[in-house]
SEMI-48039 format. One record per residue (C-alpha): y, x, z. Coordinates in steps of 0.1 Angstrom, whole numbers. Example, Ala and Ser with C-alpha at 12.3 -4.5 7.8 and 13.67 -1.06 7.14 Angstrom:
<koltis>
y->-45, x->123, z->78
y->-11, x->137, z->71
</koltis>
This chain:
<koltis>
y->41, x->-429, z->429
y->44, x->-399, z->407
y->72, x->-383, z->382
y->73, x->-398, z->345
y->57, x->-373, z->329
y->21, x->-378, z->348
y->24, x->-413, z->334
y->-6, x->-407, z->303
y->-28, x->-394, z->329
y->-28, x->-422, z->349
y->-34, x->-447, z->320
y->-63, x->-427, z->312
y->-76, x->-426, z->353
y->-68, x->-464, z->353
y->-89, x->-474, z->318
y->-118, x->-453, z->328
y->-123, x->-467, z->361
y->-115, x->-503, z->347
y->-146, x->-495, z->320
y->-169, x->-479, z->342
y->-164, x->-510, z->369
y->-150, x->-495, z->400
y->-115, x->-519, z->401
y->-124, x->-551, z->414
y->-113, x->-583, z->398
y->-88, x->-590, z->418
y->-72, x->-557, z->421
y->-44, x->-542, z->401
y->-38, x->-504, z->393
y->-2, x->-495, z->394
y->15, x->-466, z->385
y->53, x->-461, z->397
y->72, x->-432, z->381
y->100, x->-415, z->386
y->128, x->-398, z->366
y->140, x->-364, z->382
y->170, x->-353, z->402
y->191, x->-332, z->387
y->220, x->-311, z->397
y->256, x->-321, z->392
y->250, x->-297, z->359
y->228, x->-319, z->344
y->198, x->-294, z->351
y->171, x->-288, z->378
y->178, x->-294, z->412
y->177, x->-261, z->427
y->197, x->-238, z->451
y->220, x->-213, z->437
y->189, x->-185, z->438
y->169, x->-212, z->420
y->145, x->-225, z->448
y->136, x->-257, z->454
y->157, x->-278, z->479
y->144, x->-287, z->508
y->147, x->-325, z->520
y->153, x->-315, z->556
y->184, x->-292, z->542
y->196, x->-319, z->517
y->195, x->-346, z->545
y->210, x->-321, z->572
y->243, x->-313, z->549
y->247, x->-353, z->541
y->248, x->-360, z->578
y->271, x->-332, z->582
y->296, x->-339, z->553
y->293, x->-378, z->567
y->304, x->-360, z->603
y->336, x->-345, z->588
y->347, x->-376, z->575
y->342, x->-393, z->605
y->357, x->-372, z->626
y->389, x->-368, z->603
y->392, x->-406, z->607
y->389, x->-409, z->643
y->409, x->-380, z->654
y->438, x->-386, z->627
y->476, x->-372, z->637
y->455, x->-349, z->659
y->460, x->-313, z->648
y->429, x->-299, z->669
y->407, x->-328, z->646
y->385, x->-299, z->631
y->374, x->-285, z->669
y->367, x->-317, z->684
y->329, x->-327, z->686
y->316, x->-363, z->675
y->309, x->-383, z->708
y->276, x->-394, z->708
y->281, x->-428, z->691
y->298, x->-413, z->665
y->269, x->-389, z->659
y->245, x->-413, z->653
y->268, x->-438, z->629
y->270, x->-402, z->604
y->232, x->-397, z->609
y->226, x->-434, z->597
y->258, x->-431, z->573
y->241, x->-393, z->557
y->205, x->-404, z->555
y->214, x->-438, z->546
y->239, x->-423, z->517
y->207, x->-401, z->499
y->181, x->-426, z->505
y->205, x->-456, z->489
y->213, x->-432, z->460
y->180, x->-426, z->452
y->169, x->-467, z->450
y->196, x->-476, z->436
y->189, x->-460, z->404
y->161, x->-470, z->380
y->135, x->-454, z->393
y->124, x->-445, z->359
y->156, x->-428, z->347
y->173, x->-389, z->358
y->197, x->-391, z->377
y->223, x->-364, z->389
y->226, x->-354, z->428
y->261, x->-358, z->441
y->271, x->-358, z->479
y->308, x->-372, z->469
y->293, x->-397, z->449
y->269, x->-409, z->473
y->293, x->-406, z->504
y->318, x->-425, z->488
y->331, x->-455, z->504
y->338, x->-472, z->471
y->310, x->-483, z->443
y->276, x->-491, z->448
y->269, x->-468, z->478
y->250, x->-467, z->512
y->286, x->-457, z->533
y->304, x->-485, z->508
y->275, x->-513, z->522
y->275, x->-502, z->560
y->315, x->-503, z->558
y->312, x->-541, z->544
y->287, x->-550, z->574
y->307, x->-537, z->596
y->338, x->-554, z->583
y->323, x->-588, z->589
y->314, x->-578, z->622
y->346, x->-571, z->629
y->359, x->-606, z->611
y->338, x->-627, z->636
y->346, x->-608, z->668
y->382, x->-614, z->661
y->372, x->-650, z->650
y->355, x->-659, z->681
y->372, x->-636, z->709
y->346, x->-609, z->711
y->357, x->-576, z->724
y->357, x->-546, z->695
y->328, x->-526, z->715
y->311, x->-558, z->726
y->276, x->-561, z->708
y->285, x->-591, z->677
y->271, x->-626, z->691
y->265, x->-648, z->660
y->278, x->-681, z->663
y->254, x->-709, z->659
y->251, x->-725, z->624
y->281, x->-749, z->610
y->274, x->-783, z->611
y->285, x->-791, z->577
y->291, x->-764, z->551
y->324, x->-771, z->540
y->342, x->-760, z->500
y->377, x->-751, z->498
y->383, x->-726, z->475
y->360, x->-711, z->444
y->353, x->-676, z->458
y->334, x->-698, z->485
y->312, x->-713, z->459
y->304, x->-680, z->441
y->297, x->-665, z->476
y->275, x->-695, z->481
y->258, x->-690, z->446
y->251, x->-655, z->452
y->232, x->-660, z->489
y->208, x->-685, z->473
y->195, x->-657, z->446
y->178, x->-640, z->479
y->146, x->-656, z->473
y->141, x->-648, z->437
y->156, x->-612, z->439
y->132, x->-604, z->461
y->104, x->-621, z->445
y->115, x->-601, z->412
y->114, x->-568, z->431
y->80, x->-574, z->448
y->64, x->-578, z->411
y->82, x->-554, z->391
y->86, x->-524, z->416
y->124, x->-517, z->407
y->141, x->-513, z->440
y->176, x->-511, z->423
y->175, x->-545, z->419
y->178, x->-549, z->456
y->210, x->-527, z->455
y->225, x->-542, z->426
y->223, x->-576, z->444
y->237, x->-562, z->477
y->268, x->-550, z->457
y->273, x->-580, z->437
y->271, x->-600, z->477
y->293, x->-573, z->491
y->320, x->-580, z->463
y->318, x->-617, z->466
y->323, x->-617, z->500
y->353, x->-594, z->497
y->371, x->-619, z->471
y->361, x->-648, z->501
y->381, x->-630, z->526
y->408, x->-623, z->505
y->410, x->-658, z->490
y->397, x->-677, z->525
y->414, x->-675, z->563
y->381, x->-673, z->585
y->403, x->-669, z->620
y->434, x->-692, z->605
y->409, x->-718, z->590
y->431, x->-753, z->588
y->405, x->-768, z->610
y->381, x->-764, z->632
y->353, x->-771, z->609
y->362, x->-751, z->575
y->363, x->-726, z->605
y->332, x->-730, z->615
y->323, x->-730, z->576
y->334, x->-702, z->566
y->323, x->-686, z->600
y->285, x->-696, z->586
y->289, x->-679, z->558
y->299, x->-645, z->572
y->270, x->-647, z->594
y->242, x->-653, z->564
y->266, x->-627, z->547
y->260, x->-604, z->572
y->220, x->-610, z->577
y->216, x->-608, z->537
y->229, x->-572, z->537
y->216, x->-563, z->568
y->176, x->-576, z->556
y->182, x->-555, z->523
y->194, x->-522, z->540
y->166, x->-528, z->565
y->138, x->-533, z->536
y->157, x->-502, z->520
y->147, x->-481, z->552
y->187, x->-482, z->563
y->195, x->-491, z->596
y->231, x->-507, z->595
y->260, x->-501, z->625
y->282, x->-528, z->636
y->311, x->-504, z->640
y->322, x->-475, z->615
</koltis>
């Protein structure tokens, strides 16, 4: 795993151990490359006196912008907001919401491809973002604790599997459409090497299960079982994103 532009050399390292017999038949010589990171500029990614950035700096102002917001959201109406320190809980969601935001912006691009550095894009809770995905987790977390009488700060019990899956409205059956592609998205990422993929699928998931809650009543279902239902399919909803964050190296948080 190397930038783009050490891509020739490795061809040549790969053909002249393939001729001179040291790959074994059943081995495979890959090379992953990488586009660079620019600044918001368009050019290198540097600090202002032109050094390179550090990752432990980078990743220490992500958590720190992700803090801010954070606390300007739980302490909102209060006018002593900016003095008040993140409780402990809090700390850790913007340490998993920061890292989270810079490693998901980096896989979600194609890997082979520039790509420009921005912490407001990357901290945005709208688009195809790391804050964006943890916020739609934690949404159906919150759905089936209110649907099955779980307290807000209560660890999320999954309810058992519906008996009988139950169609009622479309955006159900493009949810349902979109959960069965699992398999072969991940199949297609594990032989092609693009992790992207993986992100574009858990935005497309995250948007179809937004149009199912705004088209579909999980908590006022008409009966008990298209409750159940429609209960099931928050629950795979919610394990799909949370497999995908977990393979991206992004823990998820039940509350944010």
């Amino acid at each position: 795993v190397t930038d783009a532009g050490q891509s020739r050399h490795f061809d040549m390292v790969f053909a002249a151990a393939e001729k001179a017999g040291f790959v074994p038949d059943d081995a495979s010589l890959e090379h992953v490359p990488f586009g660079l990171v620019q600044g918001e500029d368009g050019k290198k990614f540097a600090t202002r006196s032109g050094d390179t950035v550090r990752l432990r700096d980078l990743l220490d102002e992500a958590v720190r912008i992700a803090g801010e917001d954070i606390r300007s959201r739980n302490t909102e109406g209060d006018d002593k907001k900016d003095e008040q320190e993140l409780t402990e809980a809090l700390a850790s969601v913007a340490q998993t919401v920061g890292i989270g935001a810079v490693k998901y912006a980096d896989l979600s691009m194609n890997r082979e491809s520039n790509y420009r550095f921005s912490y407001g894009r990357m901290l945005s809770l709208n688009g195809n973002t790391a804050p964006y995905m943890l916020y739609a987790y934690a949404r159906i977390c919150g759905i089936v604790r209110r649907a099955t009488g779980q307290g807000e700060d209560e660890k999320v019990t999954w309810p058992e599997a519906a008996d009988e899956i139950i169609i009622a409205h479309d955006s159900e059956t493009q949810l349902i459409r979109n959960l069965v592609k699992l398999p072969d998205i991940l199949s297609e990422v594990e032989e092609d090497l693009y992790p992207n993929r993986l992100c574009d699928y858990l935005f497309e998931t995250s948007q179809k299960f937004n149009q199912f809650y705004e088209n579909c009543s999980v908590n006022n279902a008409e009966t008990p079982g298209l409750k159940a239902s429609r209960l099931s399919l928050c629950t795979v909803s919610a394990a799909t994103i949370r497999l995908l964050m977990n393979l991206l190296g992004i823990p998820v948080v039940e509350k944010l």
